[in-house]
N, C-alpha and C positions, 0 to 999 in steps of 0.2 A: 504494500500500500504506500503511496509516496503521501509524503507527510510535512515535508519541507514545502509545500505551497498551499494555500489557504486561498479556497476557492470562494468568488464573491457573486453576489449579483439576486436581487428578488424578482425578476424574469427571464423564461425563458433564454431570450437572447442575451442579457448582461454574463447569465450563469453561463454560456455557449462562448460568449464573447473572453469572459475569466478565463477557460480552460485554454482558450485556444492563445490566450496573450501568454498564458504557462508552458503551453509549448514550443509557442516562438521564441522565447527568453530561453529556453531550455531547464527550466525550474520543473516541467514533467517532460521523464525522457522516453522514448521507446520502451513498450510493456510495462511501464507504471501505473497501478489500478487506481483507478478513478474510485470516492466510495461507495456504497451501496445506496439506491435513490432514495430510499426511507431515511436512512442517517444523514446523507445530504442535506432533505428537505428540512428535519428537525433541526439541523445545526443554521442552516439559513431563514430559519421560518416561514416556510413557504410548501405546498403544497405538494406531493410527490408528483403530481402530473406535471408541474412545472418543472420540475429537474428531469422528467424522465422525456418531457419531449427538449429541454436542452440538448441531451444526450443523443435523442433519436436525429438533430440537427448535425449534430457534432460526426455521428456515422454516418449520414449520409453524404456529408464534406470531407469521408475519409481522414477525420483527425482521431478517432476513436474508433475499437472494434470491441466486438460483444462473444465473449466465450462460453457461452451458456453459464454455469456453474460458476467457471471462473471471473464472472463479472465483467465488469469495462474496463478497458484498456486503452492505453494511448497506443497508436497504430506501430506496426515496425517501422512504415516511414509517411510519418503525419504529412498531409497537405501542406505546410505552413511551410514559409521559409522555403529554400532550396537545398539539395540535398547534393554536392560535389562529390567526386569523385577521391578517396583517399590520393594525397600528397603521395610520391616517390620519392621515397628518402636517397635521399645522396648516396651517389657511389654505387647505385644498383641498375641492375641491365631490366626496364620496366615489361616485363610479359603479361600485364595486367588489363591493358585496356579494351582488347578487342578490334586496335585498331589495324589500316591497313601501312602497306611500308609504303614509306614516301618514294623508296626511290623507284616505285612500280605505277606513281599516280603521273598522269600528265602534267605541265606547264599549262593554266590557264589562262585564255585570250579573251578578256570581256571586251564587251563592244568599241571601237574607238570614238564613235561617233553618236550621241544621244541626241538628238531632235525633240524639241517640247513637244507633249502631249497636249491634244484640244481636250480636255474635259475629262471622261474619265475612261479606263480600258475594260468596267466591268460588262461595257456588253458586247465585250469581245478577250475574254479573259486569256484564252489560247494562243499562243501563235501557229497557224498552221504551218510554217516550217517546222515547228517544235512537234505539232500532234501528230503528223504524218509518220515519222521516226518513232515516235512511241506506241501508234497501232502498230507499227513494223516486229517492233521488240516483243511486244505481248503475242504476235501470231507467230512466230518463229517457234513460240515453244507451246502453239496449240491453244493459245488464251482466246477468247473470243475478244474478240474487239471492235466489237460495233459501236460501243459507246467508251469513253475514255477521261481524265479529266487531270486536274494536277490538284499538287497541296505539297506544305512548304517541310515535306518529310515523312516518313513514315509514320512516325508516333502524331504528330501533327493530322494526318489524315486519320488514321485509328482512334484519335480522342474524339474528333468531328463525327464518324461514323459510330461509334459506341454511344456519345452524347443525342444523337439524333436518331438511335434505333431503340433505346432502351431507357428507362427511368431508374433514377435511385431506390437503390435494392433492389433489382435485379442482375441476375447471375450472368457471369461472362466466367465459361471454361476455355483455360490457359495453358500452359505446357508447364509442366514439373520434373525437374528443372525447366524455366524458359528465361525468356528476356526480363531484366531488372528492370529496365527502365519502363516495361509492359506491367511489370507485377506492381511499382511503383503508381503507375497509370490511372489503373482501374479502381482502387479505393479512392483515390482522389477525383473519380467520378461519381464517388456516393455509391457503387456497383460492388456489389459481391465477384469472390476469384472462385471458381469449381477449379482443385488443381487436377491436371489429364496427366498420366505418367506418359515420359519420352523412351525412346529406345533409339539403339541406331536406324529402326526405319521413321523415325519421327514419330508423334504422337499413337498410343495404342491402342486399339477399335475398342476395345472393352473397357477401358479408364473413360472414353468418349462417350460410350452407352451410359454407363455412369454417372458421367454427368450432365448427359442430357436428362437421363431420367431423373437428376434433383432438381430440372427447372433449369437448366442454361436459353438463355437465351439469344448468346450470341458465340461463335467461336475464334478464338486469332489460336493461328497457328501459323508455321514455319514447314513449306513443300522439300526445300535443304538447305545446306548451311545456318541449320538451328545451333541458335545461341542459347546457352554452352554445351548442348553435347554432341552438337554439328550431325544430327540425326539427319535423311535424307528420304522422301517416300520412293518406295519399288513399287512396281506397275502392282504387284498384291496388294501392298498397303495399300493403296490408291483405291481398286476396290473394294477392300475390307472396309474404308472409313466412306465412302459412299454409300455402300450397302447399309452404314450405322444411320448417313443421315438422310437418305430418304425415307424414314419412320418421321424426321422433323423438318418439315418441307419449308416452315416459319420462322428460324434457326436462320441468323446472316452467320455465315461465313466469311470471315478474314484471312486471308494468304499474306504474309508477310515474306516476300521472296526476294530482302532487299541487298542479298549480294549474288544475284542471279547470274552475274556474268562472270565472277572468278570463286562459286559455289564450289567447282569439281565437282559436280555429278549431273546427270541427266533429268530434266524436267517430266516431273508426273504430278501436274497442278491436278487440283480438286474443280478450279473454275471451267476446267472443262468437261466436268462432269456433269453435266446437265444439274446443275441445284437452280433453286427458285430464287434465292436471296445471296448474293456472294459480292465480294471484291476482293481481287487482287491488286496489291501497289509491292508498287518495286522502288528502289530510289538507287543514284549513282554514287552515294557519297563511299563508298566500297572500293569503286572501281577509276572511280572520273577524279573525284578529293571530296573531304568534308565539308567542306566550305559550301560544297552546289546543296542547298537545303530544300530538293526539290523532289519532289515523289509523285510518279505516272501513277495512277489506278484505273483500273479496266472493272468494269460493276456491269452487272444488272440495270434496269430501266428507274427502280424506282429507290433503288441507293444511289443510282446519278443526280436525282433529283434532290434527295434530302442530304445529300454532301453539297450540291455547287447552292444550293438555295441556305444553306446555314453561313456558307462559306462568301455568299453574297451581300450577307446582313453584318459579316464581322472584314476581315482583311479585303475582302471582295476580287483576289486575283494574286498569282506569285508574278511578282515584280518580269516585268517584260525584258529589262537588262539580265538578269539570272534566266530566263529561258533563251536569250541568247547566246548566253556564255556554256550553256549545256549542249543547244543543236549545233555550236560548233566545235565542242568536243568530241560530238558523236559523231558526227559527219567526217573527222576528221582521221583521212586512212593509219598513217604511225598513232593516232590516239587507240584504233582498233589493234591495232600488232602491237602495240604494250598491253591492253587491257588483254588480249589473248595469251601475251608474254607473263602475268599476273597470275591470271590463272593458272594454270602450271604448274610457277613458282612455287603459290600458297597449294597448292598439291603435293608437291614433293616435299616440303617443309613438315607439312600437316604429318605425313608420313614416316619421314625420317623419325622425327622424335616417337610416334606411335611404335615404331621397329624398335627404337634402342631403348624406349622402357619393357617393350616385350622380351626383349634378350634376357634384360636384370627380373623377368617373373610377375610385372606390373602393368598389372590390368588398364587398359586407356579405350576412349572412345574419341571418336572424330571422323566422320563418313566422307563429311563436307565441310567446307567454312573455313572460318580461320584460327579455329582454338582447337584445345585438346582437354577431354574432362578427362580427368583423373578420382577416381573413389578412394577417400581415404578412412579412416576413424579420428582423428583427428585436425580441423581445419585448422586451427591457430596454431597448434604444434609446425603442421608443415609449412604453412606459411612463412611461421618466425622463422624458424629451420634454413629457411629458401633463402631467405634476407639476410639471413647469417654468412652464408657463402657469396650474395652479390646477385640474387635474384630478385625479381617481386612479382609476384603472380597472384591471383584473385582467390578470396575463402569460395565458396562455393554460397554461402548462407546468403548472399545477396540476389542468387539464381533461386534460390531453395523454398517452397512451400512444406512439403509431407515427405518428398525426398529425400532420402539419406545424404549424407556429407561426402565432398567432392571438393576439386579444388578445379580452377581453371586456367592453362595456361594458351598464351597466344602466339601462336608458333609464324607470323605473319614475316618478323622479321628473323626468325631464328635458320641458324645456316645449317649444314650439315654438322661441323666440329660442334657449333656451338651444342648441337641438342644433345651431341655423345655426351660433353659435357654437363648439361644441365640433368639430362639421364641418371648420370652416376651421381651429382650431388642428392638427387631427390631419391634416388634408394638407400643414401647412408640415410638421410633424414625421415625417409619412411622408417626404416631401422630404429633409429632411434627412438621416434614419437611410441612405434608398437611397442616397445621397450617400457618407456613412460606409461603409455595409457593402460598398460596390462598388471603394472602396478610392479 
């Protein structure tokens, strides 16, 4: 029970407005129990309804979640404030972030030339040099694309699409392990996580039954290069998980395929599975640099609509100089023969290390993408362990729902010598932590 902050307010919202100033301040941290709404209300004097739709306020803004039994909690990562990325400590080689290697991203050429704008670009948000190339991309690998549309990133279009198909408290099943920044997301839209266990063919048809049968109502998942355990779907899986969801015909599907072109493996989207409700978005910042914050989506008739209509009322358009600076990336033949030469790369990379921790007896996963999960028993042990010898690589608990413990490393920039060697430090240190934790 945290105790050090003293909760104020005789309305709903003042009581709503207290917790959530406690957790901006950082005076309630992660999993500090809020106290029970009867004690609450007598210590405030004020009626339990009143503290309890504070509370019901507070979950639905993802600053609070409700454990049955175990009461209310402050969220593992509250809405409030912004939540960075752990500092790299000095002197370590960073395998943490997921990110791609620079020297495999192009030189980007924004426009030289901007000309004023008469009024305004919303009623023409596209550039058809840009949309043409991104039907191209979405049919290459089978995606229907009859309708298409943009948004300033993956998670950016998935908040818009989530916000606009579904109300607070309702369920969005997610990948277990999946994306942080996903798992991050979806409380902070007031939305319940169903967690779906991963495998290496990506999400698995019975975890999926599961939770649709608790009430999902919406799906993100990852076709390959799942972040963190770089799962990838086979033409089976593909219809194993179709087979699940034509039982929920109501059910939007989300495809998040947003390192499609240096993935390493073969595309088997779900969006061409004939479903009723779906979008796929893709984004370049993988392949093209981080910096292009732009993400293609290909949907259905009537997810076109309540994305460019939500999308119309807030930004109204991604900036016309950023879609220029992308179709002339894409367009751009040596921009194609690196992004092809990337590929590859993060292939043989992903690899190399998956081979030499299999030599030392250690279990790794990585089908696709650009990271390597590792299963450990203890996260902090191998972490510290890691950073001890000059590495820094990711706990797994920031992926983690119901999953067991894992670690994550990102093999994007990691060369051949480098992985022998990161190999060998990470089995003394597995050594050691089993050592420790076996007592």
């Amino acid at each position: 029970m945290a105790t050090q902050y003293a909760i104020s307010g005789t309305t709903a919202r003042d009581i709503s407005a207290s917790v959530e100033q406690g957790v901006a301040e950082g005076a309630l941290g992660p999993g500090d129990a809020l106290p029970p709404v009867r004690r609450l209300a007598e210590g405030l004097g004020v009626s339990p309804g009143t503290v309890a739709m504070a509370y019901r306020e507070l979950r639905q803004r993802g600053i609070v979640v409700t454990r049955g039994r175990g009461g209310t909690v402050v969220a593992r990562t509250p809405a409030v404030g912004s939540r960075r990325p752990p500092k790299v400590p000095p002197g370590v080689r960073d395998l943490a972030g997921g990110y791609p290697d620079p020297a495999l991203l192009p030189v980007l050429l924004p426009p030289r030339r901007v000309d004023p704008v008469r009024g305004s670009h919303r009623g023409s948000p596209r550039l058809p040099a840009l949309e043409e190339p991104a039907r191209e991309w979405f049919a290459r690998d089978g995606v229907p694309h009859d309708r298409v549309t943009f948004s300033h990133g993956a998670l950016d279009c998935m908040a818009r699409l989530l916000s606009v198909e579904l109300k607070p408290g309702d369920t969005v099943a997610v990948e277990d392990p999946g994306f942080h920044h996903l798992l991050d997301l979806v409380p902070a839209l007031g939305l319940r996580m169903a967690p779906v266990a991963v495998d290496d063919e990506g999400i698995r048809p019975d975890a999926l039954r599961a939770a649709l049968r608790a009430g999902a109502r919406a799906v993100v998942c990852s076709p390959r290069g799942q972040s963190p355990v770089g799962g990838c779907f086979s033409a089976e899986r593909r219809a194993a998980l179709l087979d699940v969801l034509a039982g929920s015909p109501d059910v939007l599907v989300i495809e998040d395929d947003h390192n499609a072109d240096v993935a390493g493996a073969a595309p088997f989207p779900l969006a061409s599975g004939g479903l009723a409700r779906w979008a796929q978005v893709r984004t370049v910042s993988k392949h093209l640099g981080i910096d292009l914050r732009w993400a293609a989506v290909a949907c259905d008739a009537t997810t076109l609509a309540r994305h460019d209509g939500r999308m119309l009322l807030t930004s109204g358009w991604v900036s016309h100089l950023l879609q220029e600076t992308v179709v002339r990336a894409m367009s751009a033949e040596p921009v194609r023969t690196l992004v092809a030469r990337a590929g590859r790369t993060y292939t043989e990379r992903r690899e190399a290390l998956i081979a030499q921790l299999g030599e030392l007896g250690i279990a790794a996963h990585g089908a696709s993408g650009l990271n390597v999960w590792v299963p450990v028993r203890d996260e902090s042990a191998v972490v510290n362990g890691m950073r001890s010898r000059g590495w820094w690589i990711a706990a797994g608990a920031r992926f983690r729902i119901a999953a067991p413990p894992a670690v994550r490393i990102t093999t994007a920039t990691l060369t051949g010598p480098d992985a022998a060697a990161l190999a060998s430090d990470f089995a003394e240190v597995l050594d050691e932590s089993e050592a420790t934790y076996g007592g």
